[in-house]
N, C-alpha and C positions, 0 to 999 in steps of 0.2 A: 453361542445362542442355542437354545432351546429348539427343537424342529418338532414339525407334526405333521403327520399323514392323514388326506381326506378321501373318503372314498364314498360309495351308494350313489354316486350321481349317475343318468342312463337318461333316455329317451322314454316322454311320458305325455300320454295323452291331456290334454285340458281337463282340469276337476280331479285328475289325478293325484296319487300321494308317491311320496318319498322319503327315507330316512339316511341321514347324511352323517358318517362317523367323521371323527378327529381326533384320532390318538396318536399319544407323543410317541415320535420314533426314538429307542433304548431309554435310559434308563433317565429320570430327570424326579428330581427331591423337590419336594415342595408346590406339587400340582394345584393342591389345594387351593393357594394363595395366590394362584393367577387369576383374574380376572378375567374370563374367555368371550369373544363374539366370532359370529358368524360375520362372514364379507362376503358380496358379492362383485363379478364383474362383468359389465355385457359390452360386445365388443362395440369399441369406440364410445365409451362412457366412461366414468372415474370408478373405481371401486368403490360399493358403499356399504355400512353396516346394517345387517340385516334380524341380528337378533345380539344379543349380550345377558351374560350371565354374570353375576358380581360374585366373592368368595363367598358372599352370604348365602348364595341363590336367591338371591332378588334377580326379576329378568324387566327387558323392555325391550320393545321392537318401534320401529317408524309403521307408521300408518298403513303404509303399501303391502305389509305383511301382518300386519296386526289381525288376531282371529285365525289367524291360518297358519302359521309359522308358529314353534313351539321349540325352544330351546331347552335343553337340559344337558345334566353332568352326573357323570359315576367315578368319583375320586378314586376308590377302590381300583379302578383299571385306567385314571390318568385320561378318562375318554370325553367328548364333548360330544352331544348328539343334535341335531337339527330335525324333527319333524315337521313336514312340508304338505300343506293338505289343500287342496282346491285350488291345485298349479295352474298357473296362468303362463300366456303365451312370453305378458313382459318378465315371466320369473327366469326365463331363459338367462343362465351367464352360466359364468363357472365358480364354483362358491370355495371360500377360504375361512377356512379357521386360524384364530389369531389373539394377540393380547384384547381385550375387550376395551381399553381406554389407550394405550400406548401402541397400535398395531405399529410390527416391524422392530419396534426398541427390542424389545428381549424374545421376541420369536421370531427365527425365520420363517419366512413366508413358502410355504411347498407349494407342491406343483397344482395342489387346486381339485376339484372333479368338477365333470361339465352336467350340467342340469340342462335338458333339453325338452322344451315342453309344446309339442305343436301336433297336431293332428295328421 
């Protein structure tokens, strides 16, 4: 399976911004043609999708980050980006990048970064 490394997550005041990479770790053909989303997960909650990018770059987010969460892609470097703007305290988990419809089928899932956002 395919893996990827997330990183830029840290400790951020309310109203705050963030930018959260997701690039595949070594070498992987066909970046293009994955479907990627963002995931998040706050403890003792399920994982949920927080943003998605299709191979089109069509995007769509659930409501709770809508306006504020901005996903994107730079195929050229295999990378997936999350811009996080007007952090809230429930933005707090630790966020994952992953298949955008299938998570887990053909990416492994990493180790995550933690988004921490409280005063």
């Amino acid at each position: 399976q395919v893996q990827f490394v997330e990183s830029g997550g840290g400790l951020v005041q309310p109203g705050g911004s963030l930018r959260l990479s997701c690039a595949a770790s070594g070498s992987i053909s066909g970046f293009s043609r994955y479907h990627m989303g963002w995931y998040r997960q706050a403890p003792g909650k399920q994982r949920e999708l927080v943003a998605r990018i299709t191979t089109y770059g069509s995007t769509s987010y659930p409501e709770s980050v809508k306006g504020r969460f901005t996903i994107s892609r730079d195929n050229t470097k295999n990378t997936v980006y999350l811009q996080m703007n007007s952090l809230k305290p429930e933005d707090t988990a630790v966020y994952y990048c992953n298949d955008g419809f299938s998570p887990g089928t053909f990416i492994s899932w990493g180790q995550g970064t933690q988004v921490t956002v409280s005063s």
